[in-house]
C-alpha angles and dihedrals in degrees: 000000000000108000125188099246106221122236119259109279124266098253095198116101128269116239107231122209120254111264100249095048097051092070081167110246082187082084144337089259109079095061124139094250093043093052088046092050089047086054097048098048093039091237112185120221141183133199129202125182124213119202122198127197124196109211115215081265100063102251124140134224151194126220113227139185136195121222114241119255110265099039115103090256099043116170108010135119127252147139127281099274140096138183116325101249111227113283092004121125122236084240088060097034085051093046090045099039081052099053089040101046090043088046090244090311091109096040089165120207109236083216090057088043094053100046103038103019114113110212130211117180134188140175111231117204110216119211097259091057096259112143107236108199108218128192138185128204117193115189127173105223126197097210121078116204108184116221096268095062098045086053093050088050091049094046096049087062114118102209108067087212092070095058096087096137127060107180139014144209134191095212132189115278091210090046090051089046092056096051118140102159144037115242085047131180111245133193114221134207084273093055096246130141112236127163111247120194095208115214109256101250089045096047090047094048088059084056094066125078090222101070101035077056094056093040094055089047077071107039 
């Protein structure tokens, strides 16, 4: 299957936009008033960004990465994302995790992110009773980087903390939106079968009707 290799990635630095001005229009949930309650309550947050790549046949993907082994959630398939860092936006949270997690191959413009990413938020209740914010940003992208490339970028990284991931796969998007168990069968942009173990708040955002809705919004 013939891909449209991507060019290699701008290495200058994207400009992100000051913290009161972003008001995200990505979603409702960067203002002013909602980043100022998260910090005096201590609210904890996560981002994930989903990319999504059209092949000259029309298909749609995901693309997916494994934790490395040794983290808590070793081996297991996500997003791109990672934890909100205090006072930070989930604009900015989405446009650094990206950059970090692709080892600088994905560096995603906010601009692109506010006008074509399609947003799905939850609130995740932790087993001592804390409120976890959690958002989804889905974004069609035009470049297509295969999975070599994305683990030559990681592992040229200097500092150890941002190779999280060890492996990636662009997966089907039809195959992810008839998922029923984890571990699941995939289909990936080869067209090959492989068993994913889904990370658990992934697996359980492809449970609810909300997000397939948003994802095929994409597809």
């Amino acid at each position: 299957m013939a891909h449209r290799p991507g060019m290699l990635p701008n290495k200058n630095p994207i400009p992100i936009q000051e913290q009161s001005e972003c008001g995200s229009t990505v979603c409702s949930y960067d203002s002013k008033t909602i980043l100022e309650r998260r910090l005096k309550n201590n609210l904890k947050a996560s981002v994930g960004v989903l990319l999504c790549y059209t092949n000259d046949k029309q298909e749609n993907f995901l693309l997916l990465g494994r934790e490395r082994v040794g983290k808590c959630d070793g081996e297991t398939w996500c997003e791109l994302g990672g934890s909100v860092e205090t006072g930070e936006s989930f604009l900015e949270a989405a446009i650094r995790e990206s950059k970090e997690e692709s080892g600088g191959v994905y560096q995603l413009d906010a601009n692109n992110l506010l006008n074509n990413g399609v947003v799905c938020y939850n609130e995740h209740k932790k087993k001592d009773g804390c409120i976890r914010e959690e958002v989804y940003i889905l974004l069609k992208v035009n470049d297509f980087y295969p999975a070599d490339i994305l683990c030559k970028a990681v592992n040229q990284q200097n500092k150890d903390t941002y190779r999280e991931k060890d492996d990636f796969k662009w997966v089907s998007c039809d195959s992810l939106c008839t998922v029923e168990h984890n571990p699941c069968v995939l289909k990936d942009i080869d067209g090959n079968e492989y068993t994913f173990t889904l990370r658990k708040f992934f697996y359980d955002a492809l449970k609810r009707d909300s997000f397939l809705a948003k994802l095929k919004s994409v597809m």
